[in-house]
Structure formats: structure tokens, C-alpha cells
C-alpha positions as semicolon CSV with decimal commas, in nm:
position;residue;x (nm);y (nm);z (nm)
1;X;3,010;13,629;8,708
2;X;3,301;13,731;8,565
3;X;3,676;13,656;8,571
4;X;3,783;13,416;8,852
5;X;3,463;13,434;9,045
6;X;3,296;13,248;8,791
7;X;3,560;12,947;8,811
8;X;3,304;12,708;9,040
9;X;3,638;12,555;9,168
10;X;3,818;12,828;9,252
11;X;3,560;12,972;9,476
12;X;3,563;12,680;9,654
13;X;3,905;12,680;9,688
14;X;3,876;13,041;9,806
15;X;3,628;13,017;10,034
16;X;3,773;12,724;10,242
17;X;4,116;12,907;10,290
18;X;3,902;13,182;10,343
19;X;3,782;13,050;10,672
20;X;4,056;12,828;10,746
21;X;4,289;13,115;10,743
22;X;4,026;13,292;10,998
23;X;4,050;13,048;11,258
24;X;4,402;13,030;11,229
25;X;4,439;13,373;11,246
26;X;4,217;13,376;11,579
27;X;4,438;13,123;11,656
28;X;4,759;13,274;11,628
29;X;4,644;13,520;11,878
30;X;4,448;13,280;12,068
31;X;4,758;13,069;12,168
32;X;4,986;13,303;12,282
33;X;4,716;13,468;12,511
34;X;4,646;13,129;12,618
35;X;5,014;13,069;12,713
36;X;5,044;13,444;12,909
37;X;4,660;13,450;13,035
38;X;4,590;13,133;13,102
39;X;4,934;12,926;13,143
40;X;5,153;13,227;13,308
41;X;5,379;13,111;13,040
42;X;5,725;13,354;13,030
43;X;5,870;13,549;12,743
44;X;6,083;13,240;12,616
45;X;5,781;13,020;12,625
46;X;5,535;13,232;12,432
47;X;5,849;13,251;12,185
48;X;5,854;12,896;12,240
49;X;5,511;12,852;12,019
50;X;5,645;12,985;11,715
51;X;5,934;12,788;11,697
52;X;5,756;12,511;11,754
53;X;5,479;12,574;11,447
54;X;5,761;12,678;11,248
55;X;5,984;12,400;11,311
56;X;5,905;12,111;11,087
57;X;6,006;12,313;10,754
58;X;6,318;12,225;10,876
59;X;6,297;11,908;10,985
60;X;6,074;11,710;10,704
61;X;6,059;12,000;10,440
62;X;6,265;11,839;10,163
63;X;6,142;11,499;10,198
64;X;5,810;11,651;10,209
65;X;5,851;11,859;9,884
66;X;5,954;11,488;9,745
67;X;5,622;11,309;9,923
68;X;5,399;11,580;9,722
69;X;5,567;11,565;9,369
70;X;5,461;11,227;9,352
71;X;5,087;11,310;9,480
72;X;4,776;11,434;9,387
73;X;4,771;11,730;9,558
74;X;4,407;11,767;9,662
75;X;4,419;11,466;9,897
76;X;4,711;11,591;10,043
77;X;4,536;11,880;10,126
78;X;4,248;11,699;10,245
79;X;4,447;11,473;10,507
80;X;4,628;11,816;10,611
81;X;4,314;11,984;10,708
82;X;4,175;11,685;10,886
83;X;4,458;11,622;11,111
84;X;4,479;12,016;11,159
85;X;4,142;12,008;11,253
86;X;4,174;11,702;11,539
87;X;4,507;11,815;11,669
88;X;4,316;12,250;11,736
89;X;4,003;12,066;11,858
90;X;4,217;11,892;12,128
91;X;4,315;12,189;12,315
92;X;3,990;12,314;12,423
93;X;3,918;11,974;12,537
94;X;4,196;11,937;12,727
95;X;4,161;12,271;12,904
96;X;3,790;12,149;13,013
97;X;3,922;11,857;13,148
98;X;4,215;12,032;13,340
99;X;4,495;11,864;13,157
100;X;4,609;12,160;12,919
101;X;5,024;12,246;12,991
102;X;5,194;12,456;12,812
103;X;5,423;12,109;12,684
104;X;5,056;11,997;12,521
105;X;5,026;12,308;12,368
106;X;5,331;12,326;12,248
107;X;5,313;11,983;12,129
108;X;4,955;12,117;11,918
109;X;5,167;12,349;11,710
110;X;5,442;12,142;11,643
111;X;5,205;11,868;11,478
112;X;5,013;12,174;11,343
113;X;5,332;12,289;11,176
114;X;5,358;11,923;11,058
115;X;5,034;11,920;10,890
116;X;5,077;12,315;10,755
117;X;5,420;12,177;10,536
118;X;5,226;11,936;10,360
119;X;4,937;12,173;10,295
120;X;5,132;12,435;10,206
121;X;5,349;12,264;9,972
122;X;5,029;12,053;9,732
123;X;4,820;12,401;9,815
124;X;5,076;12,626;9,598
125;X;5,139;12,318;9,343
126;X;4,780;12,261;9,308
127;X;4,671;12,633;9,229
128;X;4,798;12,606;8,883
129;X;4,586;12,317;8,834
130;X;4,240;12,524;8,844
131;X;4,375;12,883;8,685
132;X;4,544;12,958;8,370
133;X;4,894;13,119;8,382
134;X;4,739;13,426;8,249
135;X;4,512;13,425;8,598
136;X;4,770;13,329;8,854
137;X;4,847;13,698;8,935
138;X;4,449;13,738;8,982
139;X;4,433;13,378;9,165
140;X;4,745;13,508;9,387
141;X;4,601;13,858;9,478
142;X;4,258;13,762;9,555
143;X;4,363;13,443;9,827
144;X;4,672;13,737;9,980
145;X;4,368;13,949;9,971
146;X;4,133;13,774;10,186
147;X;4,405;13,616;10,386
148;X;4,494;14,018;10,464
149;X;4,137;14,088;10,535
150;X;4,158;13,750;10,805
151;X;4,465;13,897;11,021
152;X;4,197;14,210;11,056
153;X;3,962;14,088;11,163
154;X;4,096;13,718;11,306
155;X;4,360;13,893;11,637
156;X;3,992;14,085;11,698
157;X;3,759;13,781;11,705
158;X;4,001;13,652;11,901
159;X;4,056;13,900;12,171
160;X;3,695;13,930;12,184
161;X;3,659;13,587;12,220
162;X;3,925;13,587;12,473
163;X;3,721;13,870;12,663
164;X;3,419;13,693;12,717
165;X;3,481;13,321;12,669
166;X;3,836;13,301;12,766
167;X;4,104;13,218;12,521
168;X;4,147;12,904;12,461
169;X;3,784;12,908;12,273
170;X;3,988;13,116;11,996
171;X;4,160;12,763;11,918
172;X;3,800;12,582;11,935
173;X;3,720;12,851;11,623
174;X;3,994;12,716;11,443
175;X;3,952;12,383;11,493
176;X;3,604;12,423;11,311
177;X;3,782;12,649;11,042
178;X;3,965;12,348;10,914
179;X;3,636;12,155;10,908
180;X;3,487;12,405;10,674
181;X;3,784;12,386;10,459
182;X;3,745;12,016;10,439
183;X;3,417;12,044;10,298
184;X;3,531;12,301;10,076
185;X;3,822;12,112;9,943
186;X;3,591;11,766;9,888
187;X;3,358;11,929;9,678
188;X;3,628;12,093;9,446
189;X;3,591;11,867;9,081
190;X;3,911;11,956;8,936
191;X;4,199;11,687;8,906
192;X;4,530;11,782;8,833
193;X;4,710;11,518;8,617
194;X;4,980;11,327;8,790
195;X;5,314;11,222;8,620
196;X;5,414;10,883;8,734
197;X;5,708;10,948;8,943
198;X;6,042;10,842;8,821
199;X;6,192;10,537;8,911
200;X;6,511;10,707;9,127
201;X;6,519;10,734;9,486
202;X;6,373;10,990;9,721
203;X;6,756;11,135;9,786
204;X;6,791;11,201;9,410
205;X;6,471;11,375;9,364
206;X;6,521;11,623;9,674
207;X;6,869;11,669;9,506
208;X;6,736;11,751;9,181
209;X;6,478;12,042;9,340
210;X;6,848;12,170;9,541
211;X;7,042;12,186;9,285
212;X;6,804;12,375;9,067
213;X;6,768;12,669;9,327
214;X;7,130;12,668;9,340
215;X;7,190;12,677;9,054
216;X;6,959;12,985;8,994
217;X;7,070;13,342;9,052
218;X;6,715;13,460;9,086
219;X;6,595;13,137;9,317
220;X;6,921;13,151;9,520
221;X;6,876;13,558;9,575
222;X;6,526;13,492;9,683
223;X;6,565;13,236;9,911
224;X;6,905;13,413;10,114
225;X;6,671;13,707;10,139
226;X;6,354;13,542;10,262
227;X;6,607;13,348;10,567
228;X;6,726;13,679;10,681
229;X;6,375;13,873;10,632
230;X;6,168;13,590;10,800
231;X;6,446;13,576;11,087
232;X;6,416;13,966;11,166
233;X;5,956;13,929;11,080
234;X;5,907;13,649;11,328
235;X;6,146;13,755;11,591
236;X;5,966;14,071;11,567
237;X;5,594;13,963;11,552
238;X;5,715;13,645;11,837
239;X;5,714;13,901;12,103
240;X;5,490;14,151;12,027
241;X;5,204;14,028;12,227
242;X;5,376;14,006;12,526
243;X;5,530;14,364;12,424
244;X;5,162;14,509;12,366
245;X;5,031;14,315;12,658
246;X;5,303;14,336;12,960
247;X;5,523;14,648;12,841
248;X;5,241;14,827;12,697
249;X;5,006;14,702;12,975
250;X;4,699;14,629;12,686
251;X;4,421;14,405;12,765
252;X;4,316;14,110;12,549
253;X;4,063;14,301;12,379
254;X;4,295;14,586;12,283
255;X;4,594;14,359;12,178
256;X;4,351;14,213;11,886
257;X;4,236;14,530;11,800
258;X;4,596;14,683;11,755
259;X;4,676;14,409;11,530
260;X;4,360;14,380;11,356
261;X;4,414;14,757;11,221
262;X;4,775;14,663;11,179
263;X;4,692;14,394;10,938
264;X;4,453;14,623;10,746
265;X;4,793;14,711;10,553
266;X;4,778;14,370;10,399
267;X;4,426;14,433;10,252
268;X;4,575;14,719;10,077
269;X;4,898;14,582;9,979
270;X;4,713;14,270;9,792
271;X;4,485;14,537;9,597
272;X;4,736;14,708;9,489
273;X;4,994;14,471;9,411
274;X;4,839;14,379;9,072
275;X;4,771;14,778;8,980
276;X;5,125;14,795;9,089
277;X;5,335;14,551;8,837
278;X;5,094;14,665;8,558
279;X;5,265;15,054;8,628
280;X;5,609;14,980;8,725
281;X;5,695;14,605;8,587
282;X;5,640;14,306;8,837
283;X;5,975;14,280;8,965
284;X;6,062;14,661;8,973
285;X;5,728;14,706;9,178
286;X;5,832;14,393;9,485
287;X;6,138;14,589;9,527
288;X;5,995;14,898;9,599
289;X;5,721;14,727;9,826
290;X;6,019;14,573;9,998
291;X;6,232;14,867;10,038
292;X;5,908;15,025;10,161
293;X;5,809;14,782;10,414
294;X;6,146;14,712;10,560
295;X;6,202;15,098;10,723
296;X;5,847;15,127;10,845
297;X;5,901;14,844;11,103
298;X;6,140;15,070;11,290
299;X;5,843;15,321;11,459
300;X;5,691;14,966;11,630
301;X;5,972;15,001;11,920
302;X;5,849;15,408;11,980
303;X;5,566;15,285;12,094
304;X;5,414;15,420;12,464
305;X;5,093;15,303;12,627
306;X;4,771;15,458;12,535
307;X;4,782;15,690;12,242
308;X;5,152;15,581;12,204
309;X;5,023;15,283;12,046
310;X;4,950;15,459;11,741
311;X;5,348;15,407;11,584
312;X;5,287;15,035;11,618
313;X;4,983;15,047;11,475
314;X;5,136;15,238;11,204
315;X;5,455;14,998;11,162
316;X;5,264;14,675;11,131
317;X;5,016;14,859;10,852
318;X;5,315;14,913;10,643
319;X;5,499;14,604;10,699
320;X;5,180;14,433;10,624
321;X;5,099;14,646;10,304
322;X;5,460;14,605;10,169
323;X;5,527;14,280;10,254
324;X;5,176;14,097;10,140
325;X;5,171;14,311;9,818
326;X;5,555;14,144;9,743
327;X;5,451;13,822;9,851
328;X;5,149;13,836;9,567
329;X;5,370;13,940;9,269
330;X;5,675;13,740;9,404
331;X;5,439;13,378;9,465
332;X;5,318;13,448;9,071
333;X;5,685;13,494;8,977
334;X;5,742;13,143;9,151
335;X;5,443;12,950;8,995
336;X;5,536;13,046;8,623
337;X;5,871;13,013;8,646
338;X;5,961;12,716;8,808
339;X;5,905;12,374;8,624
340;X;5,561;12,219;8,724
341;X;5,701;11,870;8,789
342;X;5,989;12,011;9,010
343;X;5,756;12,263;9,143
344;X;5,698;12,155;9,527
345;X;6,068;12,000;9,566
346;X;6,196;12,355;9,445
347;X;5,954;12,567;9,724
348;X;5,998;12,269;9,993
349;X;6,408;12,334;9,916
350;X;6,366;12,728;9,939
351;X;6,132;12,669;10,275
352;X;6,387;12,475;10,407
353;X;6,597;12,782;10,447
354;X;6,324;13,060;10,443
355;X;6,144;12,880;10,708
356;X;6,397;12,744;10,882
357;X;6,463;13,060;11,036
358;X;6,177;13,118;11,156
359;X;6,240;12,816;11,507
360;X;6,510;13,036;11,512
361;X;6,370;13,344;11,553
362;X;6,129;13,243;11,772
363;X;6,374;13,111;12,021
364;X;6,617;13,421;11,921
365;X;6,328;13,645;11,991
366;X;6,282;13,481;12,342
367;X;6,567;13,516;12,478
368;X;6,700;13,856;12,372
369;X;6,377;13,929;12,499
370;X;6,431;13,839;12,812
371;X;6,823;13,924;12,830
372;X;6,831;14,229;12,669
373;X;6,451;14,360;12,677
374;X;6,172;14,342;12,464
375;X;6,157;14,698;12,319
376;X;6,551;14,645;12,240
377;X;6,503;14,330;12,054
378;X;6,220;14,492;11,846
379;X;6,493;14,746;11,775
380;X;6,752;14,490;11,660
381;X;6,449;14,245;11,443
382;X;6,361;14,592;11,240
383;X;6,750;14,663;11,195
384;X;6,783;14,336;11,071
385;X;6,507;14,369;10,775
386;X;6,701;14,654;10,646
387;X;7,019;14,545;10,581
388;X;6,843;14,248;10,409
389;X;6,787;14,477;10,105
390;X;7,091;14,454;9,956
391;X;7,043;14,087;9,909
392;X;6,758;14,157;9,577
393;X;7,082;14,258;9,400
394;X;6,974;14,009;9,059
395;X;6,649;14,206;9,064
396;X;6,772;14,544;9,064
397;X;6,808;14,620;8,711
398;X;6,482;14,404;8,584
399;X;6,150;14,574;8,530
400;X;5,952;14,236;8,471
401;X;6,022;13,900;8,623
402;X;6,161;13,605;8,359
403;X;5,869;13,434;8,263
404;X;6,015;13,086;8,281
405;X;6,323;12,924;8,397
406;X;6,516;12,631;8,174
407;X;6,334;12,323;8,159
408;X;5,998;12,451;8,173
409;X;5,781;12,390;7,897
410;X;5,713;12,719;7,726
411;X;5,404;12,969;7,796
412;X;5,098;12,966;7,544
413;X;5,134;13,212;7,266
414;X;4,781;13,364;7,238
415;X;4,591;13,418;7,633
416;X;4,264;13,415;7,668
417;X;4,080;13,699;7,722
């Protein structure tokens, strides 16, 4: 093997997000069909869910990004998925015994969410740890790749499971996803080496990570336009199952295909992303996958049932190309440039904001939704990524992305091959 695929670690690594990200992107189909199918839950309630998965960035993501700093990140990770995997295996059990509500499974994605900042946070930190800088691009495109490839095929699996088992088995596939990950994660042999934390409180480290996105042009300009993109995204993608499925009048089974060929995009996006920066420059080539992406979400709101489902289709495979390709070559700008021992207080401080419009949104998306209509709020989410643009102003004249901010230590002078 060669490259990447012959780092033993790494393929762990790989192949336990790999599956984790399946069953959690059965699951993120699985739920809300649960809610509408199963629960009769309205509009504001299926919005409800994402909020609720989305909520603890802003409620424990700074002292979170502190926790991990002073961690080893692969136990974090371990504890993550374990919790993950108890609080998805409850729901299935809870429907067999009658007692599943739509407060309990609310309740599952909040301490989901919970779980998700911590593992999100050591996940990106830890990364570094098991590739060279010179493979992070690589590292970076191959998990966005197969996390592309899961939202194809995971919104199928799980309106086909949905179809024939009913959907709360969707979240039972998860559940075990997260067990598989465990495994995957406990047999990784790599250690990262951990810096004995400093002897200053928790309140001074969280304000060292603010002030040095604050006190970045690039960092600042990133995080401003990742609040207002992930604010028009999720209020978008919060209601477009009950769009597709009451609006549009698709069954289960069609509402996971739709977005399984939707999220094809991303499959592209991540194989090109690399062939991409190498043409253009890294940064030059995430704005145009931005400015790309952002216009295409406006044909999602055309769509008519039947054949008329073909401009959603079409706006989601876009979206998903241009925004997963940017996400690859923006996530390797992040890693190299940020100081390692600052690294998960700076992302938990730019989450904070990115993600903490996301609650938002879902709620936003809700009740618009319901007040306004759902094909007018799709309208007004697309709208919204577009006049986000103008907020990549620092990037617009670079063709590469700095390779390291002050205060980290400098890159090695000859790369391996």
C-alpha cells in the first residue's frame, strides 16, 4: 500500500468514522421520520431535533475546547463514542416498550450533541497526531470523502429501513455504528504527546483561544461567515424532510433516495478538492467552491412533486459538491495554521459562533415554516447563503492559504516524499 492507506493507524481511524458516520447519517434521517411517521410530530418539532443536537456548541463549547487541550485526545474520543452509542441504543428500546415521546427523543439528541462536541473537538486535534503536515490535505479529503459517500447512501438505508422495519430501527443502526467505532478507535497504537497544562485557570485558557481568533483577520472572517452560512444550511436542510415528505407528498423510501443522490455532490466535491488547490491555489479554489455552492441552493424551492423533484435533487448535489470540497481545503488550512497547543480552544471558540447558529436555525426554520410556509422559508435560507459571500473579503486577493499563524512553531523544511 501506498500513501495514507498504508498508515495501519489511519485506516483505523478511517474506517471507524467510516461507519460511525453511516449510522449517523441513517440516523439523521431516521429521527426526523420517526418524529413525522411515527410521533405525528409538527413542523416546529421536527425543527425542534436539530436545535436540540446542535445546541451544546453553545452551551459547553468553550469550556469544552479547554477540557480537551489538557487531554489525550484518543480517550476522549473513546468516552464520546461510548456514551453516543448508549444514549442511540435507548431509543429503539424505548419505542418497544411504548415509552418513546418526542421529549425523550429530543432529549437523545441533545446528549448526542453533548457527546458529538467533545468528539469533534479531540477528533480534529488528534488527526495531526497520526499524519504529517505534508498529508493533512490527503488525511482531510479522504475522511470528507467517505463521509460524502455516507450521506449517499446513509438517508437510503434509512428510508429503506424505515420501509420495511419502521424507522426508529434507523437509530438502532447507529447505535451499533458507534460500537464499531469504539473498536476501531481502541485498537489505534498511536499516542499523541500531551503538554502538561499550564498552571492558570480554565477562564484564562478559553480567553487565550478568543482572543487569538479575534485577533486574526483570517480566523475572525472565517468564523462570521460560517455563523451566517450554517444559519441559512441548517434552516434549509431542518425542513426539508417535511418539505419532500408533506409538500412534496414523497414516501419514506423516496425521501432517502432524493437525498442520497443529493449527497452524491459531496463525493465529488472531496475528489476534487485536492486536484482543485493544486490548479488554482488552496484558498483561491474554496472561494470559488463557495461562490459556486451558495447560488445552486436557490432551484431546491422550484421543486414540484414527481419529476419536479429533479431541481432539488440538483440543488443539494451542488451545495454538497461546493460546500464539502471547501470544507476539505478550508479544515487543512485550520490544522496547519493554528498553534497545536491552542488548537481545540481556537475551533471550540470558532464553533461557538459557527455552531451556535445552527439551535437557531433549527428553531428559525420551524417557525417561518410554519408562519410563512415551507417553500418560502427555503426561499429566504438560500437568499441568506448568498449574501454571505461578501464576508471571505481577507481571502479574496490570496491564491494559497498562510501556512502558519504567529506562535506556531515553524513547518519542516524538506517533506517527505
Amino acid at each position: 500500500m501506498k500513501g495514507l492507506w498504508g498508515n495501519r493507524d489511519f485506516r483505523l481511524l478511517w474506517t471507524g468514522e467510516t461507519t460511525s458516520m453511516l449510522g449517523s447519517m441513517v440516523a439523521s434521517t431516521a429521527l426526523p421520520l420517526v418524529a413525522v411517521v411515527t410521533l405525528q410530530a409538527s413542523t416546529f418539532e421536527v425543527a425542534l431535533l436539530t436545535a436540540a443536537a446542535w445546541l451544546p456548541w453553545l452551551v459547553i463549547g468553550l469550556p469544552a475546547g479547554a477540557w480537551v487541550d489538557r487531554l489525550p485526545n484518543r480517550p476522549v474520543m473513546l468516552t464520546c463514542n461510548a456514551v453516543s452509542m448508549a444514549v442511540f441504543g435507548s431509543v429503539p428500546l424505548a419505542a418497544v416498550f411504548g415509552v418513546l415521546t418526542m421529549p425523550y427523543l429530543l432529549a437523545a439528541a441533545l446528549l448526542g450533541g453533548v457527546a458529538k462536541v467533545f468528539f469533534a473537538l479531540a477528533y480534529r486535534a488528534y488527526l495531526p497526531a497520526l499524519v504529517g503536515d505534508h498529508e493533512l490535505l490527503e488525511a482531510n479529503a479522504k475522511l470528507q470523502g467517505s463521509e460524502s459517500a455516507t450521506q449517499v447512501a446513509g438517508p437510503g438505508v434509512a428510508g429503506l429501513l424505515a420501509q420495511v422495519f419502521g424507522p426508529v430501527s434507523g437509530i438502532l443502526a447507529d447505535a451499533v455504528s458507534f460500537g464499531v467505532s469504539v473498536l476501531c478507535v481502541r485498537a489505534i497504537r498511536t499516542r499523541e504527546t500531551v503538554v502538561p497544562p499550564a498552571r492558570t485557570s480554565m477562564r484564562s485558557q478559553i480567553a487565550e483561544g478568543l482572543r487569538f481568533v479575534l485577533n486574526d483577520r483570517y480566523l475572525r472572517s472565517l468564523m462570521t461567515f460560517g455563523a451566517v452560512s450554517n444559519l441559512a444550511l441548517t434552516g434549509y436542510t431542518s425542513i426539508q424532510i417535511v418539505f419532500l415528505s408533506r409538500t412534496l407528498g414523497a414516501a419514506p423510501g423516496l425521501v432517502g433516495l432524493v437525498l442520497s443522490l443529493a449527497a452524491s455532490g459531496g463525493v465529488l466535491g472531496a475528489a476534487l478538492a485536492g486536484q482543485l488547490a493544486a490548479r488554482f491555489g488552496a484558498a483561491r479554489a474554496w472561494l470559488m467552491c463557495e461562490g459556486f455552492a451558495a447560488p445552486m441552493l436557490l432551484l431546491g424551492p422550484l421543486s414540484e412533486p414527481g419529476w419536479g423533484l429533479v431541481p432539488f435533487v440538483l440543488a443539494l448535489f451542488g451545495v454538497c459538491a461546493g460546500v464539502v470540497a471547501a470544507n476539505v481545503l478550508v479544515t487543512t488550512f485550520r490544522q496547519q495554521y493554528c498553534p497545536p497547543a491552542l488548537f481545540s480552544r481556537v475551533n471550540s471558540s470558532m464553533s461557538i459562533v459557527n455552531y451556535g447558529t445552527i439551535p437557531l436555525a433549527g428553531v428559525l426554520g420551524g417557525v417561518l415554516g410554519e408562519a410563512i410556509g415551507i417553500r418560502e422559508t427555503l426561499w429566504g435560507a438560500a437568499g441568506m447563503l448568498i449574501v454571505a459571500l461578501p464576508l471571505l473579503a481577507p481571502y479574496r486577493k490570496l491564491r494559497d492559504f498562510p501556512l502558519r499563524a504567529a506562535g506556531r512553531p515553524p513547518l519542516p523544511q524538506s517533506l517527505p516524499t
